[in-house]
gemmi code that builds the backbone of each chain (N, CA, C; Angstrom):
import gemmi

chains = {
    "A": [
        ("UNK", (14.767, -12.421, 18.142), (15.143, -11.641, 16.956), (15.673, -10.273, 17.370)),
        ("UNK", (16.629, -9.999, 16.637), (17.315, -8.423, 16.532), (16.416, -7.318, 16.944)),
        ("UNK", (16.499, -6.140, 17.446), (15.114, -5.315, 17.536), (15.436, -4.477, 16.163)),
        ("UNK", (14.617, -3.676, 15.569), (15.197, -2.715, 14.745), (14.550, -1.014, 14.879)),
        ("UNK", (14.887, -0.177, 14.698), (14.944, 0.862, 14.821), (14.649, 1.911, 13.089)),
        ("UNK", (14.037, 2.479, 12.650), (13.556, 2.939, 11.801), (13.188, 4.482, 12.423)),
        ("UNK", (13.187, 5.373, 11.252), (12.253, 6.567, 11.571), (10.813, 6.429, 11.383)),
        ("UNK", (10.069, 7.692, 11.393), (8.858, 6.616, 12.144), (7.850, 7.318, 10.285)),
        ("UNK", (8.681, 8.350, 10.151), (7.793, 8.555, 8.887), (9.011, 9.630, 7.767)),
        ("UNK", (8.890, 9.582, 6.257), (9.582, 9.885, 5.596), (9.050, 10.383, 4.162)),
        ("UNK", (8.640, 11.784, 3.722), (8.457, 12.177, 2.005), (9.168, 11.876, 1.011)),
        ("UNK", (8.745, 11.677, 0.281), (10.248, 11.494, -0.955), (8.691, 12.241, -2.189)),
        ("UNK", (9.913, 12.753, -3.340), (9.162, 13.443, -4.310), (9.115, 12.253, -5.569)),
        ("UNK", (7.954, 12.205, -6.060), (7.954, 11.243, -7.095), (8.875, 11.514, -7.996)),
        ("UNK", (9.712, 10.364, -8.519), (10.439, 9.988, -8.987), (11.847, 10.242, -8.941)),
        ("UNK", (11.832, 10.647, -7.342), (13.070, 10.213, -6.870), (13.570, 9.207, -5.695)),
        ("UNK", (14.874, 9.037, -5.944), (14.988, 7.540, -5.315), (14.332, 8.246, -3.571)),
        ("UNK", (13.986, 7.115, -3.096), (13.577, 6.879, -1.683), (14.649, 6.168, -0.950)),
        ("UNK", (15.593, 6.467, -0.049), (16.175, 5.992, 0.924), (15.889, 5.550, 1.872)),
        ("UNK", (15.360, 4.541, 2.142), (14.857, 3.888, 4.238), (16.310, 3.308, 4.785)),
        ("UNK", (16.281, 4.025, 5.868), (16.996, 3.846, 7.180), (17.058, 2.613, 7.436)),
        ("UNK", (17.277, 1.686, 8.424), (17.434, 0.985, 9.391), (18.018, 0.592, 9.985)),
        ("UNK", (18.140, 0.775, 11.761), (19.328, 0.603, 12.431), (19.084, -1.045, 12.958)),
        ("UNK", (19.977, -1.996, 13.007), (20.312, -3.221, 13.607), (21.058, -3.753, 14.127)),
        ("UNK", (21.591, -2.725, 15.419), (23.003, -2.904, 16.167), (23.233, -4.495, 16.307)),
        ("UNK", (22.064, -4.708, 17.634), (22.339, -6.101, 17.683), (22.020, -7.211, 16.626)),
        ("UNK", (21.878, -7.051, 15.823), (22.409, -8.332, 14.775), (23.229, -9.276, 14.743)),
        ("UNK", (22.253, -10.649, 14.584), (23.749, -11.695, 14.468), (23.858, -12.317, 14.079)),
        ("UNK", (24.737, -13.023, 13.670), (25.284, -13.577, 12.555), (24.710, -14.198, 11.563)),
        ("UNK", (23.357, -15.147, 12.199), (22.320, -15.592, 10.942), (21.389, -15.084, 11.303)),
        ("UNK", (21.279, -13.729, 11.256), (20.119, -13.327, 11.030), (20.450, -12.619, 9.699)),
        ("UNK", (18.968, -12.814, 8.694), (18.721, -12.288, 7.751), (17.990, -10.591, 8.080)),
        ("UNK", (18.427, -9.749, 7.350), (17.049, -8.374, 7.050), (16.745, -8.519, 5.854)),
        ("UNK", (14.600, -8.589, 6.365), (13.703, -8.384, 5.385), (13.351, -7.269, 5.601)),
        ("UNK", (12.750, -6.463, 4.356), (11.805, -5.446, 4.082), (11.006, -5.964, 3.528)),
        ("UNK", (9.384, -5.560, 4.103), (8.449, -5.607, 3.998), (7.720, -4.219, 3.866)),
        ("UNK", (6.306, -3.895, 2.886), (5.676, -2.707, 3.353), (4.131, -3.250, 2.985)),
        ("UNK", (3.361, -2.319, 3.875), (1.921, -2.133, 3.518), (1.352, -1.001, 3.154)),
        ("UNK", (0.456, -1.226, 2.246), (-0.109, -0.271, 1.654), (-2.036, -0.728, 2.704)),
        ("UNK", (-1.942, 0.416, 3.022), (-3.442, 0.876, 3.976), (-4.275, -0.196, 4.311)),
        ("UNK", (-3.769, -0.989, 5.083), (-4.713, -2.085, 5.561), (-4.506, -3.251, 4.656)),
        ("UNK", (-3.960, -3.058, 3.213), (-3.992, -4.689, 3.039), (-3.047, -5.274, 3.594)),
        ("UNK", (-2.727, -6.871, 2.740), (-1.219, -7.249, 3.455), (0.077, -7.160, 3.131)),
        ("UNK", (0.852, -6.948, 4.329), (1.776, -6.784, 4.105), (2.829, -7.343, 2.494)),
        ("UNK", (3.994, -6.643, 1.632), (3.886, -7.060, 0.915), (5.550, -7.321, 1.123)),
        ("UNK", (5.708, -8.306, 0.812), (7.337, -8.752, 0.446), (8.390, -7.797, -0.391)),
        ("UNK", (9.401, -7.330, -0.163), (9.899, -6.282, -1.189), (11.625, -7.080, -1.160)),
        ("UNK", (12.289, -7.400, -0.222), (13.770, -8.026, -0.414), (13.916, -8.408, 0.760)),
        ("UNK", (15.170, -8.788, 0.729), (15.896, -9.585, 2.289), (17.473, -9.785, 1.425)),
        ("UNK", (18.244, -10.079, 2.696), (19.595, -10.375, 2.731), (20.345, -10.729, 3.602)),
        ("UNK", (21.472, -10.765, 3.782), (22.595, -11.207, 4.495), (23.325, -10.663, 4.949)),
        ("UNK", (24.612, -10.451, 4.163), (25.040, -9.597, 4.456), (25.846, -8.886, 2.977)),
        ("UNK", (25.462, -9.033, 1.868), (25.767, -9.049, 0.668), (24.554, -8.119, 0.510)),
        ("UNK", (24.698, -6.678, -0.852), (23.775, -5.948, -1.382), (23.015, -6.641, -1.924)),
        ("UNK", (21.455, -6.536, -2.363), (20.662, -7.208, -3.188), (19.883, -6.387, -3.667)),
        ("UNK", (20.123, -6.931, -4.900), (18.508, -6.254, -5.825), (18.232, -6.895, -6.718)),
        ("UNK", (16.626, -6.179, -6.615), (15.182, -7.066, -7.445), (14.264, -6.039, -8.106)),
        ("UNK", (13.600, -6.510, -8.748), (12.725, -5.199, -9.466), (12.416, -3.914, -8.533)),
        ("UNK", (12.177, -4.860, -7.652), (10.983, -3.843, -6.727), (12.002, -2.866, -5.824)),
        ("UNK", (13.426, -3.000, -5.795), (14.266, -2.245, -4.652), (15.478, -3.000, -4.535)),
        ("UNK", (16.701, -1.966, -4.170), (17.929, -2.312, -3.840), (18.189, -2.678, -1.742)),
        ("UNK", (18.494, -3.496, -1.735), (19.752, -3.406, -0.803), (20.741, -3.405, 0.020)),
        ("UNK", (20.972, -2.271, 0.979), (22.494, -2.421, 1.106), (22.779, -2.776, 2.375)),
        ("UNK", (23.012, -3.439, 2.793), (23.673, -3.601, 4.169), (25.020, -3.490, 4.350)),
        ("UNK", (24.822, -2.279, 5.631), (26.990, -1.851, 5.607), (27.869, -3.135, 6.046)),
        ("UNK", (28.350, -3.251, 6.263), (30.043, -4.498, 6.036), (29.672, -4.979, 7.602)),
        ("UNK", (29.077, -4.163, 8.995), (29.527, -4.534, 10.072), (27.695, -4.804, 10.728)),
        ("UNK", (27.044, -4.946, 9.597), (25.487, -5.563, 9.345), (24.890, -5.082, 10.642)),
        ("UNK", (25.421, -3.490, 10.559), (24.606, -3.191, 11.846), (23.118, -2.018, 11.443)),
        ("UNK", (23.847, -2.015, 10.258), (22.698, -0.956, 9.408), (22.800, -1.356, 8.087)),
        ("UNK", (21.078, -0.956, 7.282), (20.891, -1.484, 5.999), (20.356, 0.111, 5.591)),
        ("UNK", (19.890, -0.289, 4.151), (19.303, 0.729, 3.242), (18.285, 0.202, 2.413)),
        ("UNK", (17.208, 0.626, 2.518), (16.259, 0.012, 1.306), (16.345, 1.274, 0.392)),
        ("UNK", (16.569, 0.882, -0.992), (16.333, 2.033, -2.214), (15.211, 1.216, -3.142)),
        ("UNK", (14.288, 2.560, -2.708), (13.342, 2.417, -4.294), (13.759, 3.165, -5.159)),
        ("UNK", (14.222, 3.117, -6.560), (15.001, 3.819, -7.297), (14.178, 4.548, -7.782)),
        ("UNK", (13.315, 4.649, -8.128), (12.287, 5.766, -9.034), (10.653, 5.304, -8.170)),
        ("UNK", (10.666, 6.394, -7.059), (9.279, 6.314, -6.196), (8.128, 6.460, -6.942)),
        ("UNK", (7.525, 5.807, -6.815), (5.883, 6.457, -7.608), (5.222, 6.860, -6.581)),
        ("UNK", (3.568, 7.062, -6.905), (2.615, 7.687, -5.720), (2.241, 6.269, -5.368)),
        ("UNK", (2.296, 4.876, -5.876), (1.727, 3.759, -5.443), (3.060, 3.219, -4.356)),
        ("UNK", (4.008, 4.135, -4.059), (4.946, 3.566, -2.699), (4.239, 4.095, -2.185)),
        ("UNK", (3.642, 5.042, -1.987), (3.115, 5.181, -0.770), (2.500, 4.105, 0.488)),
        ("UNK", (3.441, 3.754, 1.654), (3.210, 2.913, 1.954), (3.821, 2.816, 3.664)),
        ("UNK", (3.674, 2.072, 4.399), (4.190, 2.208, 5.494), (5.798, 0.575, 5.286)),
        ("UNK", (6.696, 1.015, 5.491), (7.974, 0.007, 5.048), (8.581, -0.490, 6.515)),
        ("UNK", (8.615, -1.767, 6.499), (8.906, -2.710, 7.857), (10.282, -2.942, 7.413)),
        ("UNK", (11.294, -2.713, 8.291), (12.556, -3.532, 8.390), (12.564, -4.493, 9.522)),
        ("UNK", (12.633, -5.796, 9.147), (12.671, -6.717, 10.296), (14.097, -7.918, 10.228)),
        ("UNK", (14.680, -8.568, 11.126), (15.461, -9.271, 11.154), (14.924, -10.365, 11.714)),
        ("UNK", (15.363, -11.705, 11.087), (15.315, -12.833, 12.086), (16.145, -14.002, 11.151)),
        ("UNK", (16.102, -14.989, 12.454), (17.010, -15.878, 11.882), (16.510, -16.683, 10.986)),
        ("UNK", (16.904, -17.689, 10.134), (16.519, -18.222, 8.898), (16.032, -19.539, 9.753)),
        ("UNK", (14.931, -19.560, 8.934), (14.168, -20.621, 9.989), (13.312, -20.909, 10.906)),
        ("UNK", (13.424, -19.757, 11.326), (12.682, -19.216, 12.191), (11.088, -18.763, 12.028)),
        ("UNK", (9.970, -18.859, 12.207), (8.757, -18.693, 11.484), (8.800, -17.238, 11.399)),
        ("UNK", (8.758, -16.616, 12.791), (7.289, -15.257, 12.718), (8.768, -14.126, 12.707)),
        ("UNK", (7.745, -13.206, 11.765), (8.346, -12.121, 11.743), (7.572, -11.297, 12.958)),
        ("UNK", (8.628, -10.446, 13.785), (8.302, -9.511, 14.309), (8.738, -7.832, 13.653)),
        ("UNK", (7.290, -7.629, 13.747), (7.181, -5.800, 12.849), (7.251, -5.308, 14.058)),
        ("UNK", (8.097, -4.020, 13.798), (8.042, -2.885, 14.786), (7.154, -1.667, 13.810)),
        ("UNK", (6.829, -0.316, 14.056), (6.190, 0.517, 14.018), (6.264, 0.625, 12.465)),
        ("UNK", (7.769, 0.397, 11.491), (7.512, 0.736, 10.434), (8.164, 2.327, 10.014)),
        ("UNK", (8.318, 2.502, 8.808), (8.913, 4.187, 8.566), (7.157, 3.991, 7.539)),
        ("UNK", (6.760, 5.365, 7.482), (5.688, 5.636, 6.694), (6.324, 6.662, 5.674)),
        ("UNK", (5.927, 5.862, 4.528), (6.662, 6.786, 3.507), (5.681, 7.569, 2.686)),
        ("UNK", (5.598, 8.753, 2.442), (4.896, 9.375, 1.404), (5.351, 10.287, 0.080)),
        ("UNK", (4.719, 9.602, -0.889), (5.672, 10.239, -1.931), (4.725, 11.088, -2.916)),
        ("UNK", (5.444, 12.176, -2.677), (4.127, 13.052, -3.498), (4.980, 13.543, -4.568)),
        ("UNK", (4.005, 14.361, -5.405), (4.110, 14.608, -6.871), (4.568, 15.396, -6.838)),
    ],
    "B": [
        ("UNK", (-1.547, -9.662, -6.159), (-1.786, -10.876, -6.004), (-1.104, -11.971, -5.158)),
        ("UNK", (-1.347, -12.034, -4.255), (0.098, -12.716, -3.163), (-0.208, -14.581, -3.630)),
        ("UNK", (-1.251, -14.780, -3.977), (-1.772, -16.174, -3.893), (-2.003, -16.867, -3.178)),
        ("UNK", (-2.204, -16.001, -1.682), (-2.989, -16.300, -0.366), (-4.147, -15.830, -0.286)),
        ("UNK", (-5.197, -16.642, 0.354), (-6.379, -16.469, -0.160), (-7.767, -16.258, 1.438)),
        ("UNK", (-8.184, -15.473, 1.983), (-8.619, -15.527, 3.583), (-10.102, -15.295, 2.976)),
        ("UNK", (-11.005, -16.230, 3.874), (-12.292, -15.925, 3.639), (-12.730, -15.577, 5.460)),
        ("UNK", (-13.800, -14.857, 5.635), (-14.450, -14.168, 4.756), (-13.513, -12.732, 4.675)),
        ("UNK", (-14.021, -11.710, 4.271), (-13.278, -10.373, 3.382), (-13.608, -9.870, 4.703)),
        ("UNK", (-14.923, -9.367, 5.576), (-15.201, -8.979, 6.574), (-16.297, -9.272, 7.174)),
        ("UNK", (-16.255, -9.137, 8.642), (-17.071, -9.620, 9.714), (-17.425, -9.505, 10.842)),
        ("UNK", (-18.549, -8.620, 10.979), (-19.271, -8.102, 11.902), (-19.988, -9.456, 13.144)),
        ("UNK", (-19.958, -9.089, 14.251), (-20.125, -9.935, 15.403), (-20.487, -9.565, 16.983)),
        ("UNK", (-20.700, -10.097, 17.483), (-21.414, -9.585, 18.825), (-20.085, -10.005, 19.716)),
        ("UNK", (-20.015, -9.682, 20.983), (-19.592, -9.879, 22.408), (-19.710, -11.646, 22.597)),
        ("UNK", (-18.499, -11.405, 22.859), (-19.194, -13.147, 23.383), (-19.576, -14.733, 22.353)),
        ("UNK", (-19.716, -14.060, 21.120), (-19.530, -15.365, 20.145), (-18.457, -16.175, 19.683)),
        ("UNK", (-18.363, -17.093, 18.911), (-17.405, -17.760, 18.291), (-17.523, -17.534, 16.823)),
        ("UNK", (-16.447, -17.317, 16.202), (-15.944, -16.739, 14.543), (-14.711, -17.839, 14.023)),
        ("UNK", (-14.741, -18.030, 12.733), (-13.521, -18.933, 12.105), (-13.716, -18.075, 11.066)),
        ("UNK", (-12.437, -17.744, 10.845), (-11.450, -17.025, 9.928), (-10.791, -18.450, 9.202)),
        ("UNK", (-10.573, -18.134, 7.620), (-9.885, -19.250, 6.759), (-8.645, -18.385, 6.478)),
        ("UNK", (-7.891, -19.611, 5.730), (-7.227, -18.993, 4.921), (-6.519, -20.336, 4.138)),
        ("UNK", (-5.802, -20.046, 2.961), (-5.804, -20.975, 2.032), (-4.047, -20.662, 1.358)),
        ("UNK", (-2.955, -21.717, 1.542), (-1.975, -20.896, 1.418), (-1.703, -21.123, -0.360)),
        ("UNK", (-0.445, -20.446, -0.555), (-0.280, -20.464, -1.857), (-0.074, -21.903, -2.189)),
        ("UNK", (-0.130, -21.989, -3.777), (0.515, -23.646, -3.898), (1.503, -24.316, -3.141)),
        ("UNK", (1.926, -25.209, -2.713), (3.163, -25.458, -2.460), (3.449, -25.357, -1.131)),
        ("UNK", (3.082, -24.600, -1.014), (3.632, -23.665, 0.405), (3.144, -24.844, 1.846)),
        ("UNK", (3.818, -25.191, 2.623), (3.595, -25.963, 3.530), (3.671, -25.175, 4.983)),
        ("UNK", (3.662, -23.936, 5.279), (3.754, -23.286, 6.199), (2.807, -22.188, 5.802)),
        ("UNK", (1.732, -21.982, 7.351), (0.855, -20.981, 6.746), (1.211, -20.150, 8.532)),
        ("UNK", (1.273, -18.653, 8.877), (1.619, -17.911, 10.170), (-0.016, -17.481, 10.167)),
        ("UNK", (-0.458, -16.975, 11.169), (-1.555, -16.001, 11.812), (-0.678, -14.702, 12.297)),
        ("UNK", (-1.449, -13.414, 11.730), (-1.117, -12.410, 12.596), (-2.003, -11.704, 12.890)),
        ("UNK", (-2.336, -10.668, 13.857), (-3.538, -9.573, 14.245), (-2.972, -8.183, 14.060)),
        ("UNK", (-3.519, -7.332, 13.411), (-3.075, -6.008, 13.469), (-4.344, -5.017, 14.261)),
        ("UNK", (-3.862, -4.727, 15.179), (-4.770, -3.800, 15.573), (-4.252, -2.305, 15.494)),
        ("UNK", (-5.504, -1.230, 15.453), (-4.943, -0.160, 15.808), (-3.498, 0.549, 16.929)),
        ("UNK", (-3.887, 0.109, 17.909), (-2.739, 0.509, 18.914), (-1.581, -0.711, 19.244)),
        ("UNK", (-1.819, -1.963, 18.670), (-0.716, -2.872, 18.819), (0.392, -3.247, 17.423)),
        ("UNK", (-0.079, -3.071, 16.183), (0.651, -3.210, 15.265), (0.531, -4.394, 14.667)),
        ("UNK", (1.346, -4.690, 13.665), (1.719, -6.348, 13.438), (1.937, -7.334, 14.519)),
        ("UNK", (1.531, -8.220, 14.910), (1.350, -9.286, 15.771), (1.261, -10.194, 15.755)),
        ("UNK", (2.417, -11.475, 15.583), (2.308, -12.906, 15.697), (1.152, -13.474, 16.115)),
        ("UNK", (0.606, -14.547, 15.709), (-0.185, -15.234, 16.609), (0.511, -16.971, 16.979)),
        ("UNK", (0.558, -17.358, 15.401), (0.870, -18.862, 15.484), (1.755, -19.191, 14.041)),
        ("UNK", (2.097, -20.318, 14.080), (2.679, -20.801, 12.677), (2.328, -22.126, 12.600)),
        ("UNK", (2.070, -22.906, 12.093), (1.983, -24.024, 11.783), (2.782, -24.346, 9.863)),
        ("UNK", (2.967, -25.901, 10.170), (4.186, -26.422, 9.231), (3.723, -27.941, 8.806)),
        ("UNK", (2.722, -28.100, 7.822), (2.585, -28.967, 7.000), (1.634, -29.927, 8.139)),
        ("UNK", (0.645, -28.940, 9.122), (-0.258, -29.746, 10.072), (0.404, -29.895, 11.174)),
        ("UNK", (1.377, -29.428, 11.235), (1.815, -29.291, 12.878), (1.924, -27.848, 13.830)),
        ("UNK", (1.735, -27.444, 14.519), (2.012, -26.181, 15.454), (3.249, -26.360, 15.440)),
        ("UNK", (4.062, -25.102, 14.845), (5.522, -25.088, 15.412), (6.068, -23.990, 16.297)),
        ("UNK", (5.257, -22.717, 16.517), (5.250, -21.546, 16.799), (4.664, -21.066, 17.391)),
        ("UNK", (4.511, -20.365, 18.580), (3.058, -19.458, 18.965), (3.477, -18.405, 19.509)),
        ("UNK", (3.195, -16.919, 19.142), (3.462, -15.958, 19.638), (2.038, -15.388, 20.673)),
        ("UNK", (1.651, -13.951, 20.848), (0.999, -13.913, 21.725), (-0.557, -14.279, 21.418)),
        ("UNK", (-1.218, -15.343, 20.921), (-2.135, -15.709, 21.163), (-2.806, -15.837, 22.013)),
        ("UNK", (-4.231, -15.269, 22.805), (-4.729, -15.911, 23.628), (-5.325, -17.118, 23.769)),
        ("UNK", (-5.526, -17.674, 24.812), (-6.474, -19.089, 25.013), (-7.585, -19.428, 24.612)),
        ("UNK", (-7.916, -17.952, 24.200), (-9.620, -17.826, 23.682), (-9.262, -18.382, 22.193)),
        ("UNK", (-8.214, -18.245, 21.879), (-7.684, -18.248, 20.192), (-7.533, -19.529, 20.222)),
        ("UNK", (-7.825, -20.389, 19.069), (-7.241, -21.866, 18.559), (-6.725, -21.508, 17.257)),
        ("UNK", (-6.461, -22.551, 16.683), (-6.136, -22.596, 14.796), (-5.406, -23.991, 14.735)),
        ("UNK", (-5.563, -24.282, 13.369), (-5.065, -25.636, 12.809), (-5.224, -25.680, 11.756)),
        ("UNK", (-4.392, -26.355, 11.435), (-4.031, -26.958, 9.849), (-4.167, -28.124, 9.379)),
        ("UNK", (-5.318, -28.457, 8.002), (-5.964, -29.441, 7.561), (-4.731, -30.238, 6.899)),
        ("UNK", (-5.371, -31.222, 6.549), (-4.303, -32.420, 5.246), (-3.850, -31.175, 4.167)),
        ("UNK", (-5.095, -31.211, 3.633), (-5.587, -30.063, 2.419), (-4.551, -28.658, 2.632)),
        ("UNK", (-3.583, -28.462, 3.754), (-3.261, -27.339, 4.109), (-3.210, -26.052, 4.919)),
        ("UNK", (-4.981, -26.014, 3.912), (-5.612, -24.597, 4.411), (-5.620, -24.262, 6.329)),
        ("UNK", (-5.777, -23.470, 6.621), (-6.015, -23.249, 8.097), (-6.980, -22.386, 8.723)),
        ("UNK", (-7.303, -22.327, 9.730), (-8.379, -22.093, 10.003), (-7.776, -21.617, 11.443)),
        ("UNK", (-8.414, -19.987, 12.208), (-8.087, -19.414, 13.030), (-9.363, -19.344, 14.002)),
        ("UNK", (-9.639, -19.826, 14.908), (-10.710, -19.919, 15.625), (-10.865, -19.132, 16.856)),
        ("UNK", (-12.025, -17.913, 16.786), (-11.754, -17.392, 17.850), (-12.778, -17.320, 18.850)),
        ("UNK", (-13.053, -17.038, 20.242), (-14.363, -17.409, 20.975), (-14.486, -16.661, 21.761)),
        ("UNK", (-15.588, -16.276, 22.878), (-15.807, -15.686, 23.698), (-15.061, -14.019, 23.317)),
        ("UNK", (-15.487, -13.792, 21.762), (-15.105, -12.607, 21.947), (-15.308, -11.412, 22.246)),
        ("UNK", (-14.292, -10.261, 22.410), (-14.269, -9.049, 23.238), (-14.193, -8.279, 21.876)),
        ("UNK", (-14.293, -6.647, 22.782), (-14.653, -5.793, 21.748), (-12.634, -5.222, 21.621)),
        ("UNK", (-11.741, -5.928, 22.201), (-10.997, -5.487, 21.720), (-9.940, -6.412, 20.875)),
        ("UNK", (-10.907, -7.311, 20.744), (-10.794, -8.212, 19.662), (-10.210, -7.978, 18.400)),
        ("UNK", (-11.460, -7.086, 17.718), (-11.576, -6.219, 17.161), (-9.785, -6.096, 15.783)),
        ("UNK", (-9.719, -6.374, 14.705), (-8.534, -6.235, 14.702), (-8.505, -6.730, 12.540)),
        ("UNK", (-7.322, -6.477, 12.454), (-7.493, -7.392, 11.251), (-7.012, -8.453, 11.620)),
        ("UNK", (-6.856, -9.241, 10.771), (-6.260, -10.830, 10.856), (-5.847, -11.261, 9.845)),
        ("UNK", (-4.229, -11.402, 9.341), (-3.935, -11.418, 8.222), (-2.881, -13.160, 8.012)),
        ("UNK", (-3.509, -14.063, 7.359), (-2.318, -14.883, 6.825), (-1.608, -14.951, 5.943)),
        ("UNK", (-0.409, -15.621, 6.608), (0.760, -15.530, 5.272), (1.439, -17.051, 5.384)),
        ("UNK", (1.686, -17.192, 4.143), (2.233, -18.786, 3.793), (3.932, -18.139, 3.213)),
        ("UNK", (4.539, -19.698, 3.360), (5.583, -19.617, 2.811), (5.869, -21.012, 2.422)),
        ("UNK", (7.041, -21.466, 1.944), (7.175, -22.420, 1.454), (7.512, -23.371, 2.708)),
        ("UNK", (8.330, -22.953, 3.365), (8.607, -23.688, 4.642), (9.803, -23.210, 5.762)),
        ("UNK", (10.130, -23.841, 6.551), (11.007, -23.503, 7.863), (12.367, -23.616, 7.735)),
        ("UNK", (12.740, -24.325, 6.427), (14.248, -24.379, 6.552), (15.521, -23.363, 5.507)),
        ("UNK", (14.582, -22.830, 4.626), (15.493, -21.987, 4.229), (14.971, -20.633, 4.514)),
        ("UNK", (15.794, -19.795, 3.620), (15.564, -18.026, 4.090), (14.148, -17.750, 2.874)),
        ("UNK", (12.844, -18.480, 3.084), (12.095, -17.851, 2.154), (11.251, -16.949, 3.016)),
        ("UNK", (10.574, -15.838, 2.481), (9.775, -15.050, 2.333), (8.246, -15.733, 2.459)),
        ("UNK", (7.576, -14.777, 3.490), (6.363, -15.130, 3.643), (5.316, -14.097, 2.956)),
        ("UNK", (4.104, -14.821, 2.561), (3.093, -13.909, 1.086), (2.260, -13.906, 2.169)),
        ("UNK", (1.475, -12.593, 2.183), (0.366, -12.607, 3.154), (-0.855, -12.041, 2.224)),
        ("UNK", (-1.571, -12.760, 2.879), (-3.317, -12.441, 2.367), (-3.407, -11.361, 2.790)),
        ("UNK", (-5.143, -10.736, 1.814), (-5.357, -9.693, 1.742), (-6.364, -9.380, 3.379)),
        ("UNK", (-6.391, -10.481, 4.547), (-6.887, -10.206, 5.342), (-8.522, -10.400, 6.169)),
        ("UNK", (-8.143, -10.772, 7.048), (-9.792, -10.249, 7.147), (-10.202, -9.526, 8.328)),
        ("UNK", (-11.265, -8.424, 7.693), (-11.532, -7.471, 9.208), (-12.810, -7.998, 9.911)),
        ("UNK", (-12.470, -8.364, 11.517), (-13.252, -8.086, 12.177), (-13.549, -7.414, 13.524)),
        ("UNK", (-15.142, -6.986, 13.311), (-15.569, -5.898, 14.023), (-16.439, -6.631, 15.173)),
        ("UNK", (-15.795, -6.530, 16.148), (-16.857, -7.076, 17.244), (-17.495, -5.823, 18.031)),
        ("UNK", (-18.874, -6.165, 17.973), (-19.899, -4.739, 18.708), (-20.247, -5.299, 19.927)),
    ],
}
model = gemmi.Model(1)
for chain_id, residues in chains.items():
    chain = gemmi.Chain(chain_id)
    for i, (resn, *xyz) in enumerate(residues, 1):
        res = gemmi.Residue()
        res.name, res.seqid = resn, gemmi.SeqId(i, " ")
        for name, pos in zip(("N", "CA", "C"), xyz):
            atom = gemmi.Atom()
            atom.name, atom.element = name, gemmi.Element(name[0])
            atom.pos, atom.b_iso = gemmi.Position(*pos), 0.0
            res.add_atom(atom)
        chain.add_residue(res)
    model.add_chain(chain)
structure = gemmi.Structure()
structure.add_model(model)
structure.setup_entities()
């Protein structure tokens, strides 16, 4: 799988959008990016995935640029319950295990 | 509510015993993964299994088993354990191996080996 690259921690003010990073130079061609986040020890929680097409779902937008070497997760209106640590991971479809790297830790205060 | 389900919640243990960790995947779901999170290692593969078969194994040790019943559910077996054992242990199911689905992970279970 792709490695990915994230910052390692990030504030955002409640109720504004939250931007996450993620770099995925080597990416290829079927590999999908998921975002995933955890909130303090439970489990990890599913939030989107894609291709190479934008996506959105209740929970978050997004974007992956045209040359799928970098994405964007948007939470559009942060609450204090994002508070959370957010996984960008890639792998190919089919493939079982996700590999997590360190994660961006997001904190969103009031 | 992921609709993955790990018994027990937590579990205290000595040096050197044997422990089974459950877990129970969502309906449907014919693929259940193992992972370990420890303090200084992170999220961590262990295994995958796919409707009772092993299809996967990441860094598991030898001390580690697991398998998957008719019924599904799976079961993570661990032995001769160390204190850096020590870790959560979280499963996650998905529906299966051939399309792009998303894996639901349980709420975990911690154990503490003294």
């Amino acid at each position: 799988d792709a490695k990915t690259t994230q910052p390692p921690s990030m504030d955002c003010a409640e109720g504004r959008a939250a931007n996450l990073p993620c770099n995925h130079s080597t990416i290829s061609g079927n590999e999908y990016v998921y975002w995933y986040r955890q909130i303090h020890s439970q489990g990890p929680q599913y939030i989107i995935h894609g291709l190479k097409n934008n996506e959105t779902n209740e929970m978050a937008s997004l974007i992956i640029t045209e040359d799928r070497k970098s994405s964007t997760l948007i939470l559009p209106h942060a609450t204090l319950r994002d508070t959370a640590v957010y996984y960008c991971i890639v792998r190919v479809v089919g493939w079982g295990k996700f590999q997590f790297g360190a994660g961006t830790q997001v904190v969103v205060t009031p | 509510d992921s609709g993955v389900t790990q018994t027990p919640k937590h579990l205290i243990t000595a040096t050197g015993q044997r422990v089974t960790l459950r877990c129970s995947p969502r309906s449907g779901d014919l693929s259940v993964y193992w992972y370990q999170q420890s303090l200084d290692q992170g999220l961590q593969f262990l295994i995958h299994y796919y409707n009772g078969e092993e299809r996967a194994k990441g860094n598991i040790l030898e001390r580690f088993s697991a398998q998957q019943f008719p019924d599904l559910h799976s079961e993570l077996n661990l032995s001769s354990l160390e204190l850096g054992d020590s870790a959560l242990y979280f499963c996650a199911s998905s529906v299966g191996t051939s399309v792009a689905d998303e894996q639901f992970f349980g709420p975990g279970t911690r154990l503490t080996v003294l």
